[in-house]
C-alpha positions in Angstrom: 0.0 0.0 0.0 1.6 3.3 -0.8 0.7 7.0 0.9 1.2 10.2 -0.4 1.3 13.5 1.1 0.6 16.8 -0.5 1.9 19.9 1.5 0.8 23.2 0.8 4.6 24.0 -0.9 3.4 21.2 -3.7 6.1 18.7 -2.4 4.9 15.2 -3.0 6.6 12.4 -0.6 5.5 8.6 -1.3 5.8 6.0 1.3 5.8 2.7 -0.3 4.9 -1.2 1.4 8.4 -2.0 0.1 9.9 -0.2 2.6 11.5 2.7 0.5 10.3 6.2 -0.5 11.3 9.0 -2.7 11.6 12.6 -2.5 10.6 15.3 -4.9 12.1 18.2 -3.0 15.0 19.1 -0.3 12.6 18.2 2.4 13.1 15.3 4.5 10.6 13.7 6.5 12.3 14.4 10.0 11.6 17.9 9.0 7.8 17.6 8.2 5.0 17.9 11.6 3.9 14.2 11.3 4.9 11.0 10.9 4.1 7.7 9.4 4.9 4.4 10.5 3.8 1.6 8.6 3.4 -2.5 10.0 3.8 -4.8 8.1 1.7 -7.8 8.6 3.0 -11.6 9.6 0.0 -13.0 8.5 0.3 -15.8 5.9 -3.1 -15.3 4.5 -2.3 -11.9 3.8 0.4 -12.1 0.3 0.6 -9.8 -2.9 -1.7 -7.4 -2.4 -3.4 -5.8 -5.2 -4.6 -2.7 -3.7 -3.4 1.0 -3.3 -4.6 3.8 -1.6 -3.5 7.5 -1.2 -4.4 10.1 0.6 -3.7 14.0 0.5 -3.8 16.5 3.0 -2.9 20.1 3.3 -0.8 21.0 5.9 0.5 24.5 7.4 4.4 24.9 7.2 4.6 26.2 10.3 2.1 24.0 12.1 4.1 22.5 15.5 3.6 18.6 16.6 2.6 18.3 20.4 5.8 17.2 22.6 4.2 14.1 23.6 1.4 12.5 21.2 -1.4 11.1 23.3 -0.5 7.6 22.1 2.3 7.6 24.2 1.4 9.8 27.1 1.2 8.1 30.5 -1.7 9.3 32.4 -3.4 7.9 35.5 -6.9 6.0 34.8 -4.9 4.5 31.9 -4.0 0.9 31.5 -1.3 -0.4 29.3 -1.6 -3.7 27.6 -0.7 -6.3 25.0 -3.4 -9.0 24.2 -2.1 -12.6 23.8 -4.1 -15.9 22.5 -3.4 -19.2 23.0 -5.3 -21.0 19.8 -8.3 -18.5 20.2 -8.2 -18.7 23.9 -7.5 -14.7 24.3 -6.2 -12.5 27.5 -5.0 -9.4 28.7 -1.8 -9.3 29.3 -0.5 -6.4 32.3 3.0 -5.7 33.2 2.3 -5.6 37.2 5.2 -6.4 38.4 6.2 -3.3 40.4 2.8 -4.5 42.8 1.7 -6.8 44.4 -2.3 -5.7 44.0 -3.6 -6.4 40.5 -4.0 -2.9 38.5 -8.1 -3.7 37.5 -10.2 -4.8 39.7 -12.5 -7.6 39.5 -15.5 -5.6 37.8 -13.2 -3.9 35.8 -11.9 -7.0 34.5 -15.4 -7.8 33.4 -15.6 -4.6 31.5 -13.0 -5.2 29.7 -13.6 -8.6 28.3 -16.9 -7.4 27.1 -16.2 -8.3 23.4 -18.6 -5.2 22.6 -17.6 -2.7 25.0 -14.3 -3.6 26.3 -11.2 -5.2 24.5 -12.9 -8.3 24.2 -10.6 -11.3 26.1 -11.5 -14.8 28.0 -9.4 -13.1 30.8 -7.0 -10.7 32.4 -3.4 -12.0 33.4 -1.6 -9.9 35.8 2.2 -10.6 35.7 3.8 -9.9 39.4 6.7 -10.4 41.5 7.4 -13.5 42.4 7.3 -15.3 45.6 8.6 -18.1 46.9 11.6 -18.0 45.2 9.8 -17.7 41.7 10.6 -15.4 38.9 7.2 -14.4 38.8 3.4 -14.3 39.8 0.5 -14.8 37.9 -2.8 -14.3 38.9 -5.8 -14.4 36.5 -9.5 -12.8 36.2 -12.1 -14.7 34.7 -15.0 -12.6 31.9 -17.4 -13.0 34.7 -14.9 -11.6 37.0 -14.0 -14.5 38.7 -10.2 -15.5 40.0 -9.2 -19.3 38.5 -6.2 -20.7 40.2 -4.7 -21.7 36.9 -5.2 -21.2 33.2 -2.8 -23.4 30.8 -3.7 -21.0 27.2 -2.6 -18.6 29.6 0.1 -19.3 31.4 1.9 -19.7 27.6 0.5 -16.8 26.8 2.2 -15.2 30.6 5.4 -16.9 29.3 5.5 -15.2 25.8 4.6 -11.9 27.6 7.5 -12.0 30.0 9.9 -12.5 26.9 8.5 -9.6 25.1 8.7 -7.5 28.1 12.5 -8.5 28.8 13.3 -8.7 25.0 14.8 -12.1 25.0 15.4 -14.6 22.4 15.9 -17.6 22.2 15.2 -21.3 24.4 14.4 -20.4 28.1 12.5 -21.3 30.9 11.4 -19.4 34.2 9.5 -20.5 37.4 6.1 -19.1 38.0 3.7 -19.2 41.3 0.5 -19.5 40.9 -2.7 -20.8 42.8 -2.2 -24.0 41.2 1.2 -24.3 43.1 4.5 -24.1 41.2 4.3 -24.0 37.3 7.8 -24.0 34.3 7.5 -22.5 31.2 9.9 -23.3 28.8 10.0 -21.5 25.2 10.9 -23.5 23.0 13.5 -22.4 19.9 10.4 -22.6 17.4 8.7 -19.8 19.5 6.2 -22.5 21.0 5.8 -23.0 24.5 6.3 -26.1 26.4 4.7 -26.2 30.3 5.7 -28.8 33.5 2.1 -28.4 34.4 2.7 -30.7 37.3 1.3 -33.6 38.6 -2.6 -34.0 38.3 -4.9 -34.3 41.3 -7.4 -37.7 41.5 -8.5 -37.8 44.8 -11.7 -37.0 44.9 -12.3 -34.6 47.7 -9.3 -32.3 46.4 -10.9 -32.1 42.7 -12.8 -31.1 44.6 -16.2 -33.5 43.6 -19.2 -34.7 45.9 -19.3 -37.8 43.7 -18.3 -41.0 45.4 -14.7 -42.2 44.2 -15.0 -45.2 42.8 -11.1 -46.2 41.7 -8.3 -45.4 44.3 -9.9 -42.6 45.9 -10.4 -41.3 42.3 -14.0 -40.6 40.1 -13.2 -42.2 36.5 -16.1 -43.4 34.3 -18.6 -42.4 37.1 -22.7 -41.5 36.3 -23.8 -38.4 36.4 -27.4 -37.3 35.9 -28.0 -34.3 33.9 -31.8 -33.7 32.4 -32.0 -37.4 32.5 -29.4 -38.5 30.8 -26.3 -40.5 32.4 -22.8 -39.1 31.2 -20.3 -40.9 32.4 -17.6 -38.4 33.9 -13.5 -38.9 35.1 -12.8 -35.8 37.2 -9.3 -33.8 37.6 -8.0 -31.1 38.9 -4.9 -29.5 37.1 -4.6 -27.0 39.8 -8.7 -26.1 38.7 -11.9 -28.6 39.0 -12.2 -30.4 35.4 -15.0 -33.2 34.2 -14.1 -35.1 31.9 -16.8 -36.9 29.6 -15.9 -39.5 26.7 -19.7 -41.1 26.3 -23.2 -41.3 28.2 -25.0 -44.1 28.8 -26.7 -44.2 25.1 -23.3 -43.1 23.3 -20.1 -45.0 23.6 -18.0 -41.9 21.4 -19.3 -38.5 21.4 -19.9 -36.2 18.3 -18.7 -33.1 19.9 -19.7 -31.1 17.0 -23.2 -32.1 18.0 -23.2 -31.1 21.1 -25.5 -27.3 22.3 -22.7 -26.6 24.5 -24.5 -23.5 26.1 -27.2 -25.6 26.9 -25.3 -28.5 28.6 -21.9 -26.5 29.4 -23.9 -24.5 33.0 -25.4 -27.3 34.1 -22.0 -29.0 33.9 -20.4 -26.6 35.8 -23.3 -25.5 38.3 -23.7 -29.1 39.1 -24.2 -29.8 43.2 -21.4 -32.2 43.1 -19.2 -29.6 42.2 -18.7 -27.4 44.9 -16.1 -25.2 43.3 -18.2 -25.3 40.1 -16.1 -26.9 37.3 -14.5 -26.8 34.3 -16.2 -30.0 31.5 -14.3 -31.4 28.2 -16.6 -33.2 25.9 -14.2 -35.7 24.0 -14.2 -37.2 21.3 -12.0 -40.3 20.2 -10.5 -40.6 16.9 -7.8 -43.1 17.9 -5.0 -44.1 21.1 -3.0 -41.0 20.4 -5.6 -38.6 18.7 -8.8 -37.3 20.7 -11.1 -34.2 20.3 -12.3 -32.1 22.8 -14.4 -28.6 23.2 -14.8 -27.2 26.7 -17.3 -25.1 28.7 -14.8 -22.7 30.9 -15.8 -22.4 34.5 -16.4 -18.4 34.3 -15.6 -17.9 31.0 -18.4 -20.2 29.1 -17.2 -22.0 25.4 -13.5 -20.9 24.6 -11.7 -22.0 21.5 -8.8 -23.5 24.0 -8.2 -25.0 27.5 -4.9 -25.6 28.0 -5.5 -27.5 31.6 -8.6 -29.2 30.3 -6.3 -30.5 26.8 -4.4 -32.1 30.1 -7.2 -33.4 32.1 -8.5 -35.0 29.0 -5.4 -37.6 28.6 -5.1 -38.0 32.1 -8.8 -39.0 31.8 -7.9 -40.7 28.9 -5.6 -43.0 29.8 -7.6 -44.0 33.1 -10.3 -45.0 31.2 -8.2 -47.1 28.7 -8.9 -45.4 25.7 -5.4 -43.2 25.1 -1.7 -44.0 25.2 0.1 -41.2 27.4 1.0 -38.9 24.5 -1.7 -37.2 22.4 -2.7 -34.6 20.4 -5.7 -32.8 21.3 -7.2 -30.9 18.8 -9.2 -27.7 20.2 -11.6 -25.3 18.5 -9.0 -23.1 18.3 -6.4 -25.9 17.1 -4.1 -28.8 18.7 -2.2 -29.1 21.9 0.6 -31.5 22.3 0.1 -33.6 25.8 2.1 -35.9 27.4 1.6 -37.3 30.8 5.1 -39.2 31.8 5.4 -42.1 33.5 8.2 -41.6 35.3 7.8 -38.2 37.4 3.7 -38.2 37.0 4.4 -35.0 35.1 1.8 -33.8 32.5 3.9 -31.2 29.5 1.3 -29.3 27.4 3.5 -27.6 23.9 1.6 -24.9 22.1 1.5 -21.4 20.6 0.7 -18.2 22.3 1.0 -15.2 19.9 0.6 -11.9 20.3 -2.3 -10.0 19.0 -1.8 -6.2 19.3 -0.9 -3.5 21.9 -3.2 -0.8 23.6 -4.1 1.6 26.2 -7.5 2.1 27.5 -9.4 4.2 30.2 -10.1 2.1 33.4 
């Protein structure tokens, strides 16, 4: 896309997409009371464009730019941000790490998710000092304004953030506290993120679930009643409640695609047996190392991504005999790597988390 400029001395300056522009007169463009800065765009969808626009404006010699453009101007009542996803599964991402109090509140948090009249995000991730002995917090708010001890989409997300911030390149890893307990990043030399997401919780009472454990202190392939149907449900907690549901009683493999997941998804996670509400993953079985998930978010409704609930479902998996310990899971948003080791009970989730754009707005 090429730009030009007419000024009232009938100087013509060009600025052209390939990066290069030519000058008709003495002037130079440090000399001139505006500037351009063009973007370019590292989409791959987005090759050989075939359009052109120009503009042309009139401009007073003498005019002055303001010392500080309000773009730039730090002013209280303004919040600084870069938005992240995670394969669809968006946040806010806040440099807080000169306090130990988040900079929005709760509501606030709301109000900006509001994908009409906010930003529009699944969340707000805080990053804070660390404690402990970590390099960092994080601490998350929920759309409905709600604090999640963990968030797996996000937590890559947090990682890619923290690089940006400190301008590194490169493989590197960090320690991170969070209400889940102790979580690793690790970015990887292809830009994805690999996570230690810990070992995952079985015991029933610390899912937490009211439904009896049925298998080593642990719910797997249990009946649950919901608007008379029986699903059967494998519950973990990855730091945060997850159900887990392969089939009901009628269907041995679900069609997730099928599935009204507003309908189903609040009753899921409103249920009475789950006293900390919960997060539910509706899978779908394509073979021992391939499965299918979408997930209704406990706070945040359908997301294109759940990075804990891509790990629940294997650890569900492979308790119910349907999965080896390494799968991909493909999301709405696309697939996560899992793999649930053996030998330290580990579960490592490897993904993307890109960056979306930069912004200010008025709190």
């Amino acid at each position: 896309m090429a730009m030009a400029a007419s000024i009232s001395n009938s100087t013509n300056i060009t600025y052209s997409r390939r990066y290069h522009h030519h000058l008709t007169s003495s002037i130079k463009p440090s000399q001139l009371p505006f500037q351009f800065k063009i973007f370019k765009s590292t989409s791959s969808s987005i090759q050989n464009p075939s359009f052109r626009v120009s503009a042309s404006m009139s401009i007073e010699a003498t005019q002055k730019a303001p010392q500080v453009s309000f773009l730039v101007r730090k002013e209280s009542g303004v919040l600084h941000f870069v938005k992240y996803h995670g394969l669809g599964n968006d946040f806010i991402l806040v440099d807080n790490r000169d306090s130990v109090e988040p900079k929005v509140t709760p509501d606030q948090a709301v109000k900006l998710c509001d994908r009409n009249f906010g930003v529009g995000a699944d969340g707000v991730i805080f990053a804070m000092p660390g404690i402990n002995g970590t390099d960092y917090t994080m601490r998350i708010f929920n759309s409905d304004g709600s604090e999640p001890e963990m968030c797996g989409n996000g937590v890559r997300c947090f990682a890619r953030f923290i690089a940006d911030l400190d301008d590194t390149q490169g493989k590197q890893s960090f320690t991170i506290h969070t209400g889940a307990g102790l979580i690793v990043p690790e970015i990887q030399d292809d830009g994805k993120v690999k996570v230690d997401m810990g070992q995952p919780v079985l015991r029933a009472l610390d899912v937490p679930t009211k439904l009896p454990a049925n298998k080593d202190q642990a719910v797997v392939k249990a009946g649950l009643e919901i608007d008379g149907a029986t699903w059967n449900v494998t519950c973990v907690s990855m730091g945060n409640p997850h159900c887990v549901t392969f089939s009901t009683s009628e269907c041995k493999n679900l069609l997730v695609d099928d599935l009204n997941l507003s309908e189903i998804g609040p009753k899921f996670e409103h249920h009475e047996v789950f006293p900390a509400r919960t997060n539910t993953e509706f899978v779908q079985v394509y073979s021992r190392s391939h499965l299918k998930m979408r997930v209704w978010e406990r706070g945040a409704g359908a997301t294109l991504a759940c990075g804990t609930g891509a790990c629940a479902v294997v650890v569900a998996a492979v308790l119910e005999g349907l999965s080896e310990r390494n799968c991909t899971v493909d999301l709405p948003g696309g697939p996560l790597e899992i793999e649930w080791r053996e030998e330290d009970n580990h579960i490592y989730m490897t993904g993307p988390a890109e960056v979306v754009f930069y912004g200010s707005v008025l709190l």
